[in-house]
N, C-alpha and C positions, 0 to 999 in steps of 0.2 A: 751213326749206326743205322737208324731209320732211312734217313738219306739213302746209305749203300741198299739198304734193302726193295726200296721203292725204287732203284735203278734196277737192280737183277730182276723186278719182278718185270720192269716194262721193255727191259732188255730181252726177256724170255718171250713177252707178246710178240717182240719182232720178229725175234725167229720162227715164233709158232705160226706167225703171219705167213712170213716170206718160203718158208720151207713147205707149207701145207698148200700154199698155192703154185710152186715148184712138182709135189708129188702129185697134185690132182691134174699139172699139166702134162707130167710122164704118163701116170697111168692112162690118160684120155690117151695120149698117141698111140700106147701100146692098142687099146681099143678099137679106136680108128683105124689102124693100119691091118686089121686083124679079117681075112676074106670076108666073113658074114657080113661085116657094116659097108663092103664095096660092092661097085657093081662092075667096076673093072681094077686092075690093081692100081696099086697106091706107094710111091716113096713112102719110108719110113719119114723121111726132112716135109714131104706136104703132111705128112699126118700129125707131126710135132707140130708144124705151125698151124694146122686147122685148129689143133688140141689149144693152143697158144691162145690164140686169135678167140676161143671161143670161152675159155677158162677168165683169160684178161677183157670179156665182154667188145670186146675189137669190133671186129667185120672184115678184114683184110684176109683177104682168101686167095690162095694160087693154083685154087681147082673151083668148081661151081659144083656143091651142094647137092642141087637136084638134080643134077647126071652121076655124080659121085658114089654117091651113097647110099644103102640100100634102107629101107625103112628101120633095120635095127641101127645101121649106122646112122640115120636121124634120128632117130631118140638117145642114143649115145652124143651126141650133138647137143640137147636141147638140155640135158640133163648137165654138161657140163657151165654151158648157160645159166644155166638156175643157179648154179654153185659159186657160178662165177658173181653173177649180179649179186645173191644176198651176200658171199663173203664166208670164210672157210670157219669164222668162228660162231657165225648164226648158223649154219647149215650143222657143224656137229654138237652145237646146244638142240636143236632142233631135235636132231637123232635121239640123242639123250632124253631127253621128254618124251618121243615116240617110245623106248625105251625104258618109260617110267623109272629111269635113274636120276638119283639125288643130285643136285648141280651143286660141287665141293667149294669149297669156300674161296680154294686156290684158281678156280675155273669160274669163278666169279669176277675175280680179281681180275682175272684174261679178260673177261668181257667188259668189261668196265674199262680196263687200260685200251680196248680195243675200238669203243665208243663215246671214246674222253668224257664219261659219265661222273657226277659228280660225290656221289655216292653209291655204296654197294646194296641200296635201299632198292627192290623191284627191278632189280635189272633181267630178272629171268623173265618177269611178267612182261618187258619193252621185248624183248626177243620177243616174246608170245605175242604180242599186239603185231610185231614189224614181221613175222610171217602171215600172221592172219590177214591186214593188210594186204599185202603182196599175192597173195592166193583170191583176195574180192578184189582187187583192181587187174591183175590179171584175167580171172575170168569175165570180168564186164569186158575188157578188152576182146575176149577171144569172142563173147557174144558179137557186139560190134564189127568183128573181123567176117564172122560167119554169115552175117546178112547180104553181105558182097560173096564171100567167096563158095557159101553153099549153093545157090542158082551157076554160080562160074563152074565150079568144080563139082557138083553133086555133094551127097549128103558126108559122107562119112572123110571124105576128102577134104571135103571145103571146111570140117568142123578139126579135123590135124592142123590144117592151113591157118585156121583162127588159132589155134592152141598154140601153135610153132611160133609165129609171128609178134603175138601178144604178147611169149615170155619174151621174143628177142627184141618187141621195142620198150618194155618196160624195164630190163635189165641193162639198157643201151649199149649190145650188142650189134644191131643193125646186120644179122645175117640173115640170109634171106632163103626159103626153099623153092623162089619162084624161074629163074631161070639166069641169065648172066644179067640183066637191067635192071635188079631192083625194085624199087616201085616205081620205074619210068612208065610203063602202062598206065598207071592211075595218075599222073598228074594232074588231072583234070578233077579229079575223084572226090568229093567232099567227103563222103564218109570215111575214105584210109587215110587221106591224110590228116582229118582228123583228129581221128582216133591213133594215129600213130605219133602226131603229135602231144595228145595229151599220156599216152602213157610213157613215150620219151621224157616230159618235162615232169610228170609225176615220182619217175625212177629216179632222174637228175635232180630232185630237188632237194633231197634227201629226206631219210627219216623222221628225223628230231622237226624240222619243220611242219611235216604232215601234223604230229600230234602238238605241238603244237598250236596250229590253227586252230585245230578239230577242236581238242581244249578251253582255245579263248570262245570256238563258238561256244562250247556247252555251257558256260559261265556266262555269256549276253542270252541265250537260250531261257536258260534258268533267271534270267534278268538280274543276276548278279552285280552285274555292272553295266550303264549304260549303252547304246548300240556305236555313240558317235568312237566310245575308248577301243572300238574290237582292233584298231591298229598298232593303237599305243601302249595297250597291255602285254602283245607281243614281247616274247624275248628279245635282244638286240640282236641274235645269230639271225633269228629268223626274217628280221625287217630286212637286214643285210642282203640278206640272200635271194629273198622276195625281189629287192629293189634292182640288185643288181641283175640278177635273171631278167629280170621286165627289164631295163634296159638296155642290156644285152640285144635280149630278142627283138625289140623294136627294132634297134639302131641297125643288127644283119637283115632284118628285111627291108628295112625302106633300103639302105645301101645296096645290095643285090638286086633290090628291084632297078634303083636310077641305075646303075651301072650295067646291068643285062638287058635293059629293057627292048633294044632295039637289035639284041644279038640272036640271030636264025637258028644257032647253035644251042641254044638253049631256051629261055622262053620269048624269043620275038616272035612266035609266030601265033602265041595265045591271046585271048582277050584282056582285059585290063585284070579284069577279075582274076583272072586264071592265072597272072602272071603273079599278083600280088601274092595267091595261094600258095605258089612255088616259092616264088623268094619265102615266105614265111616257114614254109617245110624247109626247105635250105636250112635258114637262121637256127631252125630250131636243129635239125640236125646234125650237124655241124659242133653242140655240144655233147660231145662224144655217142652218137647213134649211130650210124654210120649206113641209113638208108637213104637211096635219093631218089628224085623225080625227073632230072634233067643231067644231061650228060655235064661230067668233072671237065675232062677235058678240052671240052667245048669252053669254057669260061672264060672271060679275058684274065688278063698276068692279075689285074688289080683289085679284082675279085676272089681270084685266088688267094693273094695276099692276105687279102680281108679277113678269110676263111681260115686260112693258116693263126690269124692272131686267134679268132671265135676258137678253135680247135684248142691253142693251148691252153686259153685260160678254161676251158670247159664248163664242167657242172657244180655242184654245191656238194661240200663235203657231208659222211653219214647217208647215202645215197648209191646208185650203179654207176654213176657217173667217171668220168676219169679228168684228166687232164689238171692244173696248179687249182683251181678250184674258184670259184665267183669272192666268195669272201676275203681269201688271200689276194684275190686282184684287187676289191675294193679298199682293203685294210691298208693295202701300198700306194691307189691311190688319193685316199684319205690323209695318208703321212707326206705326201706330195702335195697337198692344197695348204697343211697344217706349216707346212716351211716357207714355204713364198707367201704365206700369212705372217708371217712373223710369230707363229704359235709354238707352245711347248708340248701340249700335250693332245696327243691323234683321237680328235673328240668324233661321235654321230651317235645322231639322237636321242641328245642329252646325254650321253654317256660318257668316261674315259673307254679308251680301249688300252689293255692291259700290255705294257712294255716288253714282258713278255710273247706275247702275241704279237708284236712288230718283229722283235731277232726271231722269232722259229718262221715267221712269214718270207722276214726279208733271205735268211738261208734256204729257205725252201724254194724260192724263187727262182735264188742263184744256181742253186744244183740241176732243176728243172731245164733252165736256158745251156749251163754246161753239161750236161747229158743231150742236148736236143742238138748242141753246135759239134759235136764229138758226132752223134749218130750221122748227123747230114750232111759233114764233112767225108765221114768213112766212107758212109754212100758213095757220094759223088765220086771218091779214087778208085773205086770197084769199078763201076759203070764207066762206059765208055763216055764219050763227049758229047755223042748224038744224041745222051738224053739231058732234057731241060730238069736245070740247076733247082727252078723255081718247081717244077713240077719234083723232084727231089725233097724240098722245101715241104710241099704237101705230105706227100708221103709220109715222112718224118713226123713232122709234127701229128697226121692223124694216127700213128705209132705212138707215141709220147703219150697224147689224149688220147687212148685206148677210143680214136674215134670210128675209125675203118673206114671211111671213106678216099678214095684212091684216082687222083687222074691217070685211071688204066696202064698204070704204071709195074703194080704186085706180080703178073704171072710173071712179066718180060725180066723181071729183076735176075743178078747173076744167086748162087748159094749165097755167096760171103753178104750179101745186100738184104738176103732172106732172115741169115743168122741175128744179126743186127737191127732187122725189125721186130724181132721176136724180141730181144733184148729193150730194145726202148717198150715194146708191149708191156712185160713182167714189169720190169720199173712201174709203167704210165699205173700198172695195176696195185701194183704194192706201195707204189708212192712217194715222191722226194720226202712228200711232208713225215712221212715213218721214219724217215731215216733223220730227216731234221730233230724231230720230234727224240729220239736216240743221241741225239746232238744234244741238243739244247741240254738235256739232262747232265750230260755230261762237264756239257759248260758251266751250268748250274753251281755242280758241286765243287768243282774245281775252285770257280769262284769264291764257295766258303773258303778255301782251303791255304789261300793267298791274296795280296792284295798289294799290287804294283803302284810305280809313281807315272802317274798321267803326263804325256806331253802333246802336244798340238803339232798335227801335218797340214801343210800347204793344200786343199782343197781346188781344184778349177785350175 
C-alpha cells in the first residue's frame, strides 16, 4: 500500500513536470506571436518554437531575436528563460513564497520527488538558497557583461545586454540578442568568454553541487576538518560530477583545438592563444549552451562528431543543463571498467554505487539514443538529400541536449523537421531520466509482486 502510494505521488510529479512545462511553452507562443512583442509579423509555428526553444533553455531559433522582436517581446523571451532554467516547480514555490503562502505538505512531497531529495526536512529553505543563488550569480554575470557592453552599446542598452545574456548563459539557453553570429565577434574577447563560460558551467553543474562545495568550504573555514579532506568529504554525486565535467572539458578542448587548429574556417587564423580560448569556449559550450565563437559549419565532419557526443552526454543533473547528463555517462562507464575487470560491484571512490542507479541509468540511456535515432532518422526523410546527414546528426543531438547550437542548418529546415525538433527539445527538457525514473518504479513494484525462474541467453 505505501508502495502504491509513493508511485501515484511521483507519478503526479511527472505530470506536473511534463504538463506545466508543456502550458508555459503554449502560453509563451500565444505571447510571442502576439503584435506588441514583434517588429514584423510572426508564424504562429516560429513562435511555438522560439516559445519552445526558449522555455526548454535550447538556442535553436528560425528567426534572429534582435530584428524580431520588439523590446516587450524580449522580455517575454528572457522571462520564459528564467522559467525554463530554474524549472516549473522552483519557479511556482518561488511564487508562493512571494505570496507568503504556506508550502502544503502535498507540495512538498512534489519538490522533493522533483529534486530526488532525501528527506522532506528544508526543502523549502534549498528552493530559497537555489533562487537566491541564481539571482547573485546572475547578477555578477550581468555586472561582468556590462563592462564590455556598456562602452559598446551605451549605458541603458549595454546594462539590458548584461541582464539578457547573463540569464541566457547561466540558464544554458545560449540565445542570443546580438545579431545572427553569436558571440563570433568576441572571440577573441577574454572577459565574455569568460564570463560566459563560467556562468554556463555554474548553471550546468547543478544545484546540489554548488552547496555542497560551499558547505564543505564552511566546515574547513571553520577548521572543522582539515584543508587536505575538502575533496574527500565531498558527497560522491558531487566528486562525480566535478570529475567528469573536468574531464569532459579538458578532453573537447585539447581535441578541438588539434583537430581545427590549422582550419581558416574556424580558428586557423588566430593566435595560439586565441585559438586555445575558442576551442575551450567550444568545449564548454557545447554542454548544452548553445553560444559560439566560430562558425558550426565551418568545422571539419570529425569535430562535428566529437561535438555531437559532448552535446549528448551534456551537463550534471539538478542543474539548467540538458542532455543524458555527466553522472549517468560516468556511472556506465564505471560499469564498463567494473566487467572487463572481472568486478561485481560498479565501485568510485571508495563507494558502492547503488544497482538501482545502474537500471534507471542504463534505461535512461537507452530511451535517450532511441528518441535521438527516431528524431535523426525522421529528419533526414523530410529533408531533401542535399542536406548533410552528419550535419542532421548535429542538429538532433543539439535538440536532444537542449544545446542550440546549429550548423546553419534550423531556418532552412522543412515544418515536419521543425515539428520534431521541438519535440526532441521538450523531451531533452523534461528528460528520459523522468520517465525512466517513472519506469524504474514501476518495475520496482512489480518486482515485489512476482518472481520468475531465471535462465541464461547467449551473449556476443
Amino acid at each position: 500500500m505505501r508502495q502504491e502510494k509513493k508511485q501515484n505521488i511521483r507519478w503526479n510529479t511527472m505530470q506536473i513536470l511534463a504538463l506545466g512545462f508543456l502550458g508555459v511553452i503554449l502560453t509563451g507562443a500565444v505571447l510571442l506571436w502576439m503584435p506588441v512583442c514583434n517588429e514584423k509579423p510572426i508564424s504562429f509555428l516560429d513562435a511555438l518554437f522560439t516559445s519552445t526553444t526558449s522555455v526548454c533553455v535550447t538556442g535553436l531559433v528560425t528567426i534572429v531575436p534582435k530584428y524580431q522582436f520588439t523590446i516587450v517581446g524580449k522580455a517575454v523571451l528572457l522571462l520564459l528563460i528564467q522559467i525554463g532554467g530554474l524549472g516549473i516547480i522552483a519557479c511556482v514555490t518561488a511564487f508562493f513564497m512571494l505570496m507568503r503562502r504556506k508550502i502544503t505538505l502535498k507540495e512538498r512531497i512534489v519538490i522533493q520527488e522533483t529534486y530526488n531529495m532525501d528527506s522532506l526536512g528544508g526543502l523549502v529553505r534549498m528552493v530559497r538558497k537555489l533562487l537566491l543563488g541564481t539571482l547573485v550569480v546572475e547578477g555578477m554575470g550581468a555586472v561582468l557583461y556590462a563592462i564590455q557592453f556598456v562602452p559598446e552599446f551605451g549605458l541603458l542598452k549595454g546594462i539590458w545586454y548584461g541582464i539578457f545574456h547573463s540569464i541566457s548563459a547561466f540558464c544554458n539557453a545560449g540565445i542570443d540578442i546580438l545579431g545572427e553570429d553569436s558571440l563570433a565577434k568576441y572571440v577573441t574577447n577574454p572577459l565574455i568568454n569568460i564570463t560566459t563560460m563560467l556562468l554556463i558551467t555554474l548553471g550546468g553543474i547543478g544545484f546540489t553541487v554548488w552547496y555542497d562545495v560551499i558547505d564543505n568550504g564552511k566546515r574547513i573555514y571553520r577548521q572543522e576538518v582539515p584543508r587536505k579532506w575538502w575533496f574527500t568529504r565531498l558527497r560522491l554525486h558531487t566528486k562525480v560530477a566535478l570529475v567528469t565535467s573536468l574531464v569532459l572539458f579538458l578532453s573537447g578542448t585539447i581535441l578541438t583545438f588539434i583537430l581545427e587548429y590549422n582550419n581558416p574556417a574556424t580558428i586557423g587564423n588566430l593566435s595560439i592563444g586565441q585559438k586555445f580560448l575558442a576551442s575551450a569556449f567550444q568545449s564548454v559550450t557545447t554542454r548544452t549552451a548553445g553560444f559560439f565563437t566560430f562558425s558550426q559549419v565551418g568545422m571539419h565532419e570529425e569535430t562535428g562528431f566529437l561535438h555531437t557526443i559532448l552535446m549528448f552526454i551534456g551537463g550534471s543533473p539538478g542543474g539548467t543543463a540538458g542532455g543524458l547528463k555527466t553522472t549517468t555517462f560516468a556511472m556506465l562507464f564505471l560499469a564498463l571498467l567494473t566487467m572487463l575487470r572481472g568486478g561485481h560491484d560498479i565501485e568510485c571512490f571508495g563507494r558502492k554505487i547503488d544497482e538501482e542507479n545502474f537500471r534507471v541509468g542504463f534505461v535512461a540511456i537507452m530511451l535517450a539514443l532511441g528518441i535521438y535515432i527516431t528524431g535523426t532518422i525522421t529528419i533526414a526523410v523530410i529533408e531533401p538529400d542535399a542536406v548533410s546527414f552528419q550535419r542532421i546528426m548535429y542538429e538532433a543531438a543539439s535538440a536532444l541536449g537542449t544545446v542550440g547550437l546549429t550548423a546553419d542548418l534550423t531556418t532552412r529546415l522543412h515544418t515536419g523537421s521543425k515539428i520534431v525538433l521541438m519535440i526532441l527539445m521538450y523531451i531533452g527538457r523534461v528528460g528520459p531520466m523522468t520517465i525512466a525514473l517513472l519506469f524504474a518504479e514501476r518495475v520496482r513494484l512489480k518486482e515485489k509482486l512476482r518472481s520468475l525462474p531465471s535462465e541464461r541467453i547467449i551473449i556476443g
